[in-house]
N, CA, C and O atoms as a MOPAC input file, in Angstrom:
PM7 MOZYME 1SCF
protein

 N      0.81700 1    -1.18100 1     0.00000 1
 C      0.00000 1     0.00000 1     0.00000 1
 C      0.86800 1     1.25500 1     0.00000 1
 O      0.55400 1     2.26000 1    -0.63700 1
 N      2.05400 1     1.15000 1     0.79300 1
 C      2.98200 1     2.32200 1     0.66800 1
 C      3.45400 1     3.01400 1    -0.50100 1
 O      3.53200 1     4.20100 1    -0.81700 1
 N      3.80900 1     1.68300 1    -1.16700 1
 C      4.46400 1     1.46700 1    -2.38100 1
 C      3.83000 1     2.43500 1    -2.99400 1
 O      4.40800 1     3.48100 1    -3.28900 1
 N      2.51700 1     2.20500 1    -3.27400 1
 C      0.94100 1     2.38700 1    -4.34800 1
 C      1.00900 1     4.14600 1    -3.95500 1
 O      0.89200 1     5.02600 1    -4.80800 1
 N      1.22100 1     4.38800 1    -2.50000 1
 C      1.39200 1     5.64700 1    -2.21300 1
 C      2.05900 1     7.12100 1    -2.69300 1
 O      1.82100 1     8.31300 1    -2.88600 1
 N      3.26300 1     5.88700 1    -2.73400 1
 C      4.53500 1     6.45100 1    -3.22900 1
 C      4.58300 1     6.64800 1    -4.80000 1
 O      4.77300 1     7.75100 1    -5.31100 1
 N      4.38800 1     5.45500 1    -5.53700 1
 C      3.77600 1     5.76300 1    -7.14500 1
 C      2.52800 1     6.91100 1    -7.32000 1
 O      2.49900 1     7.45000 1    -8.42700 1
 N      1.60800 1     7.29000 1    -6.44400 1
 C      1.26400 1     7.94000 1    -7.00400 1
 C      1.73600 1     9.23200 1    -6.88900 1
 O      1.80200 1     9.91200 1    -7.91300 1
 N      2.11500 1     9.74700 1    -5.70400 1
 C      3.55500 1    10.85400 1    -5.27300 1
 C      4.18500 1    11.25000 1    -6.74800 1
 O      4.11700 1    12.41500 1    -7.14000 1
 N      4.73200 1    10.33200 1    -7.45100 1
 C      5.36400 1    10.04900 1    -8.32400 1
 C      4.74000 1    10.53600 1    -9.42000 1
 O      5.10600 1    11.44100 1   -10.16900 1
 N      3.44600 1     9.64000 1    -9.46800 1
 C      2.64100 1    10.07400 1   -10.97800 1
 C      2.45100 1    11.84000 1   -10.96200 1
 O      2.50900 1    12.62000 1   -11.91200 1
 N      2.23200 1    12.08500 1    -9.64600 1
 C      1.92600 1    13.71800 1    -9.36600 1
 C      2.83700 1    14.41200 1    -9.95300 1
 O      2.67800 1    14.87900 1   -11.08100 1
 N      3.96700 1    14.56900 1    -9.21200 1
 C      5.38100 1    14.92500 1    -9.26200 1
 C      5.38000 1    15.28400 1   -10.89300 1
 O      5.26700 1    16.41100 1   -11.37500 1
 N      5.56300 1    13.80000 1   -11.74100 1
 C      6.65500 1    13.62000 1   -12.69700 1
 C      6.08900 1    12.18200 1   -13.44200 1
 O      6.56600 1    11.04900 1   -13.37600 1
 N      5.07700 1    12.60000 1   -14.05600 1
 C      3.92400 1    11.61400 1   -14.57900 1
 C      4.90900 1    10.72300 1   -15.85500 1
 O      4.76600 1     9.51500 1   -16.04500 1
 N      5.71600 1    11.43400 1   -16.49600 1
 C      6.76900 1    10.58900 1   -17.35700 1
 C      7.59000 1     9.33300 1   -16.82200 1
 O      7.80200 1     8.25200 1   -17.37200 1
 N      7.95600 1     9.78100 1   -15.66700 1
 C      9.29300 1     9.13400 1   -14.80900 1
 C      7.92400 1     7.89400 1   -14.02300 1
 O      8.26800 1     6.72500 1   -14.20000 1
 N      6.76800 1     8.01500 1   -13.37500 1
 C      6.06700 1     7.03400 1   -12.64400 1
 C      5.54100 1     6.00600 1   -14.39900 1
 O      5.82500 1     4.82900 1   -14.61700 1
 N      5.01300 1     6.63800 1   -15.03800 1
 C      5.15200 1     5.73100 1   -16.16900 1
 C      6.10400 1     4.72000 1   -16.36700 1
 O      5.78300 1     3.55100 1   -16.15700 1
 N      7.64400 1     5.12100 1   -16.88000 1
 C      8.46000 1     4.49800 1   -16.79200 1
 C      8.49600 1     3.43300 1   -15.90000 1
 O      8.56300 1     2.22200 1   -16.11400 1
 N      8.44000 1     4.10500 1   -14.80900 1
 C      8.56300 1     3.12000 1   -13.56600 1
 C      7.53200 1     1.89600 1   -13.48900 1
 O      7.62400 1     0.84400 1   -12.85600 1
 N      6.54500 1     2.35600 1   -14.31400 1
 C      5.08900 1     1.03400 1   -14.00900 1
 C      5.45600 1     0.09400 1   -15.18300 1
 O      5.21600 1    -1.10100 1   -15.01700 1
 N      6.00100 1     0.48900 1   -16.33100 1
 C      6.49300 1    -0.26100 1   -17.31700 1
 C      7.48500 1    -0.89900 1   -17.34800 1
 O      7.58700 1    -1.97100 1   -17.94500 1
 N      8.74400 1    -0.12000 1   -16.44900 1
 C     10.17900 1    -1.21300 1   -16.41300 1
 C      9.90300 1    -2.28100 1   -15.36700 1
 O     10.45900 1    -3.35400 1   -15.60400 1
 N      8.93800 1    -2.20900 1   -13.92100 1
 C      8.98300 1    -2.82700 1   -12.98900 1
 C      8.55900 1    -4.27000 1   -13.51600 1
 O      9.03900 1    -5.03500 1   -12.67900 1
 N      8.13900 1    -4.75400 1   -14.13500 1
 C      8.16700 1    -6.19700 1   -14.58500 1
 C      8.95800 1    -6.93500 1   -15.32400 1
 O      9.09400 1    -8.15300 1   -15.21700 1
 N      9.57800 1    -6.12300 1   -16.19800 1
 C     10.97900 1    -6.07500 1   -16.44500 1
 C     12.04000 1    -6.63300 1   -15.54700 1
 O     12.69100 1    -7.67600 1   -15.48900 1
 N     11.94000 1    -5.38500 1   -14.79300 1
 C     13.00900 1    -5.61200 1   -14.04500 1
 C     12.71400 1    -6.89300 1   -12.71400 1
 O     13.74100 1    -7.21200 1   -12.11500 1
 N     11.48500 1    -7.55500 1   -12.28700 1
 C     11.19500 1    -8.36100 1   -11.57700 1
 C     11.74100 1    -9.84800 1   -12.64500 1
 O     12.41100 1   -10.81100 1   -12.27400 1
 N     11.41300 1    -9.68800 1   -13.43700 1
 C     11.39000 1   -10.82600 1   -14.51900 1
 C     13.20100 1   -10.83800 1   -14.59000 1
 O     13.65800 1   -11.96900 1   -14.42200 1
 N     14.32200 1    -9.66200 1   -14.82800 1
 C     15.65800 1   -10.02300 1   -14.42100 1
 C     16.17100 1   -10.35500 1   -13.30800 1
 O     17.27100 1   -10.90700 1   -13.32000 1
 N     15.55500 1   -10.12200 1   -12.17800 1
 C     16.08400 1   -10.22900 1   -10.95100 1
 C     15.56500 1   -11.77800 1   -10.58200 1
 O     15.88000 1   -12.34300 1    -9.53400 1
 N     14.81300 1   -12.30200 1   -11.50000 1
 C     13.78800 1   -13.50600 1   -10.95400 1
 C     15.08000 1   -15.03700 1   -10.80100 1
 O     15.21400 1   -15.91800 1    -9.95200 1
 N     15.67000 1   -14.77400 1   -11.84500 1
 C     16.91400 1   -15.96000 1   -11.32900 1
 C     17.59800 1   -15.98300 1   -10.39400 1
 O     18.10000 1   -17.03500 1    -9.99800 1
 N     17.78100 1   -14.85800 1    -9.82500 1
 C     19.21500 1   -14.23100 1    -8.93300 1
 C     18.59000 1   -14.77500 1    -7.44900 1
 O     19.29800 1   -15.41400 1    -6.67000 1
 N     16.69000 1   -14.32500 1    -7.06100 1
 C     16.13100 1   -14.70400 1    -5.96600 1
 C     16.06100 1   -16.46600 1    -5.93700 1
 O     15.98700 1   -17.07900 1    -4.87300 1
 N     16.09800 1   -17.12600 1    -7.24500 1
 C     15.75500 1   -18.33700 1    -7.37000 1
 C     17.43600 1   -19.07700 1    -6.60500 1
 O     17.34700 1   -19.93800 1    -5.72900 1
 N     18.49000 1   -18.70400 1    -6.97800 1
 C     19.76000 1   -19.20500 1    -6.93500 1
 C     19.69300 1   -18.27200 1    -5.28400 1
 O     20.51900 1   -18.89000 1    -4.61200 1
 N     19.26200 1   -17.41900 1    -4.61100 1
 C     19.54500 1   -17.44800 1    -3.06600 1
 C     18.41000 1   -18.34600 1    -2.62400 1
 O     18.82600 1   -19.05500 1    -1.70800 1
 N     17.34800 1   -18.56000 1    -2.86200 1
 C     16.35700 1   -19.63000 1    -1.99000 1
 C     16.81400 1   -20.78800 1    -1.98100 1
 O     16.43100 1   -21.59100 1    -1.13100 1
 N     17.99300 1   -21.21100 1    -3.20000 1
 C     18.40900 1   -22.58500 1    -3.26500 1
 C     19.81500 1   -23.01100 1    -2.48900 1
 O     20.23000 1   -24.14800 1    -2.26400 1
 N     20.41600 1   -21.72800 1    -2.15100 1
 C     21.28500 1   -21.54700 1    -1.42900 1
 C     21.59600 1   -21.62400 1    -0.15900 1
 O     22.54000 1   -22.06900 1     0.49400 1
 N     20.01600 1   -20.78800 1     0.17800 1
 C     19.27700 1   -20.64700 1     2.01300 1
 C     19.14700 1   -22.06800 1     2.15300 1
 O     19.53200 1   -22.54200 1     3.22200 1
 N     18.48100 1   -23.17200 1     0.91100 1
 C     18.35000 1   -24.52800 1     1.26000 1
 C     19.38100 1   -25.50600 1     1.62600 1
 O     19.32800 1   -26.25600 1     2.60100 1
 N     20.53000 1   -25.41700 1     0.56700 1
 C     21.78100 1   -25.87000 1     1.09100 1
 C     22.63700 1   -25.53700 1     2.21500 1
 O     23.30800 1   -26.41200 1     2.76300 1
 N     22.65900 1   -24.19900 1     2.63300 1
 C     22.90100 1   -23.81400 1     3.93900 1
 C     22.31200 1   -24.04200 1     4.90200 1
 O     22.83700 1   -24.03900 1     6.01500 1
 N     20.75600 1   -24.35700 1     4.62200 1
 C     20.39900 1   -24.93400 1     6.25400 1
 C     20.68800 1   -26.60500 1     6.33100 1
 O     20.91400 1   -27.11200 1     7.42900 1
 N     20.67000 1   -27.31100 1     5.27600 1
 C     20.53600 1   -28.97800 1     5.26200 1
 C     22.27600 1   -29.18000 1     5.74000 1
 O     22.64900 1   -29.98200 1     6.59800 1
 N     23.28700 1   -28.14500 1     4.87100 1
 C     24.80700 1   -28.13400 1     6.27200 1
 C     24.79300 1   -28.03700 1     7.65600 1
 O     25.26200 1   -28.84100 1     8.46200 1
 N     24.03900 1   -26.66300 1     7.93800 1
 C     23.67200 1   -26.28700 1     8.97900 1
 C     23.00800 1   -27.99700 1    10.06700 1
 O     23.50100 1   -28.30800 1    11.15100 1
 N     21.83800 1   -28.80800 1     9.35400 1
 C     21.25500 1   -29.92500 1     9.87500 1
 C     22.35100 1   -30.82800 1    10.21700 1
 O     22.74300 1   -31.04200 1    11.36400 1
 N     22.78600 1   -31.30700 1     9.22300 1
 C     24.00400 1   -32.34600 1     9.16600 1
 C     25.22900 1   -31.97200 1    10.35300 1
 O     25.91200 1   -32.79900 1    10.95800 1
 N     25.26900 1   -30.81400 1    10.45300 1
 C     26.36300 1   -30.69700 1    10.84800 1
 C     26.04200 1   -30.78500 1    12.67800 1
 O     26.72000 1   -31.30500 1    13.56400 1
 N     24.65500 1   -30.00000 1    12.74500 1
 C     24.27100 1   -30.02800 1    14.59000 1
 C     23.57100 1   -31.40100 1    14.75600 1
 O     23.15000 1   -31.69400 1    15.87500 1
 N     23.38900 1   -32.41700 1    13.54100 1
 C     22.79300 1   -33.91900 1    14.26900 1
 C     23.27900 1   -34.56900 1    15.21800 1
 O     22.60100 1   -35.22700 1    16.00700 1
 N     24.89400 1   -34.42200 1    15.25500 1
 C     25.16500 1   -35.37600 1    16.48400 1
 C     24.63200 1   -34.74700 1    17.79200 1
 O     23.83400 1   -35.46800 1    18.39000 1
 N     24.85300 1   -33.78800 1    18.24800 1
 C     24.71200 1   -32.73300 1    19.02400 1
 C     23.35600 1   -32.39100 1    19.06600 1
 O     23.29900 1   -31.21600 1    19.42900 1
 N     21.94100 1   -32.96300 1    18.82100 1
 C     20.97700 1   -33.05600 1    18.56200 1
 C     20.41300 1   -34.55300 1    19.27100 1
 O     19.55300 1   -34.87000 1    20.09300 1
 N     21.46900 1   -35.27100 1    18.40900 1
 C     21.10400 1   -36.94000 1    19.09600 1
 C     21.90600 1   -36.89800 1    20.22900 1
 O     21.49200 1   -37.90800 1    20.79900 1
 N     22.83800 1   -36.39800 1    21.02100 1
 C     23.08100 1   -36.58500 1    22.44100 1
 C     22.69100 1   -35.52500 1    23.21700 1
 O     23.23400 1   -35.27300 1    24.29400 1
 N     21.54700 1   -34.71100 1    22.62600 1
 C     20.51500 1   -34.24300 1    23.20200 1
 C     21.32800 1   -32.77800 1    24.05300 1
 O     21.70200 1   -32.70700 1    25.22400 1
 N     21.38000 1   -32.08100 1    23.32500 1
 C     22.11200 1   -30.98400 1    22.99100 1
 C     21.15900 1   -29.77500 1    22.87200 1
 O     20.12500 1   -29.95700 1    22.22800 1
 N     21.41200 1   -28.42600 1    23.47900 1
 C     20.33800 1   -27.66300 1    23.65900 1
 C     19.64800 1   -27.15000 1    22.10900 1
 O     20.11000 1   -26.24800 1    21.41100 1
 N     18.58800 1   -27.87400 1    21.83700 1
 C     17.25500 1   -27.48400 1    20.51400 1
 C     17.72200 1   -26.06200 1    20.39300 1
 O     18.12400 1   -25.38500 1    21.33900 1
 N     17.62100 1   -25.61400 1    18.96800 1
 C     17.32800 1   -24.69000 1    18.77600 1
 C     16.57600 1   -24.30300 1    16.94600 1
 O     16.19900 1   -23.16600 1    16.66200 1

């Protein structure tokens, strides 16, 4: 809703430049869309190390977290 706020701020302002902005933003979601895909897969491999690595310490009952 902020966002929506702020675009229209924008459209007020400088109705060329919030245009732009409503037209590149899918664009630019659609380039950035691999980059978020390769950190979620990353966050995954870092926590399944993260698992592996506190199991023993888990199985001799080691403070949960």
């Amino acid at each position: 809703m902020l966002s929506f706020a702020l675009w229209l701020v924008l459209l007020f302002l400088c109705w060329p430049l919030a245009l732009l902005a409503l037209v590149l933003y899918p664009l630019v979601w659609l380039i950035t869309l691999p980059f978020r895909l390769i950190g979620i897969g990353v966050e995954g491999v870092f926590a399944l190390l993260r698992a592996v690595v506190m199991l023993p310490a888990r199985i001799l009952g080691g403070n949960p977290r």
